[in-house]
N, C-alpha and C positions, 0 to 999 in steps of 0.2 A: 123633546129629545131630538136630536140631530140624527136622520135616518137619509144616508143619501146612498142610493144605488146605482151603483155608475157601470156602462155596458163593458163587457171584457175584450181585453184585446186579442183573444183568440176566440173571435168569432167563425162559427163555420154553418153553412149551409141547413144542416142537422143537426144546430145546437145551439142553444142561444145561453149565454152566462152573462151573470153581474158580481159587482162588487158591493158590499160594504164593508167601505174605509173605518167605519167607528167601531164595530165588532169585528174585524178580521174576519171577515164571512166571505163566500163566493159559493152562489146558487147556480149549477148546470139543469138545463133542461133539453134533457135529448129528444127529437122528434123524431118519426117513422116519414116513410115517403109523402102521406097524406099532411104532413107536418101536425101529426096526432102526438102526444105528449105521451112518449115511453118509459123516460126514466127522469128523476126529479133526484138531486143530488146537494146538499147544504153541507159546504167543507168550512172548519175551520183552519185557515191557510197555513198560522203560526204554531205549530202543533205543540214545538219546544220552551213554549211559551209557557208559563204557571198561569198567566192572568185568564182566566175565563170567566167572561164579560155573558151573564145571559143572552142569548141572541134572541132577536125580535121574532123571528119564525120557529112554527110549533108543527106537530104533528096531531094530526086529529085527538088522540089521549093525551096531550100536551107535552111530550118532548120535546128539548132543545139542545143544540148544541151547545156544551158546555156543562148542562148537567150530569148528575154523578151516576153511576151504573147502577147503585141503588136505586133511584129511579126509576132506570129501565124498567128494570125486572118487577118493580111496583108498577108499572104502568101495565107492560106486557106480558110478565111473566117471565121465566124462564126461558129461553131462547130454545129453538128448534136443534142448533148448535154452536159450539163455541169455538174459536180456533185462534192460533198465533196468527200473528202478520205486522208487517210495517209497512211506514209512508215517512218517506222523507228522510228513512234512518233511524226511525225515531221505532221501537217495540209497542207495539200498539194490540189490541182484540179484537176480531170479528166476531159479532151475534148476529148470526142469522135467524129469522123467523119466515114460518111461511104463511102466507094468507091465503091458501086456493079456495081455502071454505067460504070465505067471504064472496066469490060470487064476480064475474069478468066485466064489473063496472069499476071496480076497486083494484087497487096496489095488490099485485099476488105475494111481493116478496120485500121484507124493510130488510136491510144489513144497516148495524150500528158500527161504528168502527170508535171503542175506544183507548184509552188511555189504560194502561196498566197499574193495579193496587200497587201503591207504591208508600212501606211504612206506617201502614195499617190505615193509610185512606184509599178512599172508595178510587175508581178510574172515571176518566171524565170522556162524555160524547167529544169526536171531533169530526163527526161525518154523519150526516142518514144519509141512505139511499131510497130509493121508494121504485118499485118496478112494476111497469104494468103488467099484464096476463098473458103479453104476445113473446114476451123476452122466454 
């Protein structure tokens, strides 16, 4: 399979992003002064899009962008909370969870952003975010 990640054109100091062209993907990784990895971010770009194309990157329980919100909540559970929001225009959810129990080696905080039940199907990942302990 054709996996090509190519660097983003808004690179900044404190961030470094790529692209994949074949899944409509773009991974941000925020870094702290020490250029220590704060926030870890897998967008899918084309939100308006129906096609979701499993992406190559998972989450430690194996989330992906693209999968169904059934998933989630089998993977994670029920979220900590749930909320309206958009990107792009587009009606979308936030799940938040929190992680503080796990311990200030690990992600304190995942927000999923996705896709709204639309017709009696499930809503689809188009974002994790992953936060470290310091945010």
């Amino acid at each position: 399979m054709y996996r090509k990640w190519l660097p983003g054109p808004d690179r900044k100091e404190d961030q470094l992003s790529w692209w994949d062209e074949c899944h409509g993907l773009k991974l941000v990784v925020d870094l702290d002064g020490k250029q220590k990895i704060q926030v870890l971010r897998l967008t899918k770009w084309a939100i308006a899009s129906d096609r979701f194309k499993p992406a190559p990157w998972k989450t430690g329980h194996g989330l992906r962008v693209g999968d169904s919100t059934e998933k989630v909540a089998q993977l994670y559970g029920e979220p900590d909370s749930r909320s309206p929001s958009t990107k792009d225009g587009q009606p979308l959810e936030l799940w938040y969870y929190a992680f503080d129990w796990a311990g200030p080696d690990l992600p304190q905080v995942m927000e999923v952003l996705c896709t709204r039940e639309k017709s009696g199907q499930p809503g689809r990942v188009v974002e994790i975010t992953l936060a470290a302990p310091s945010l």
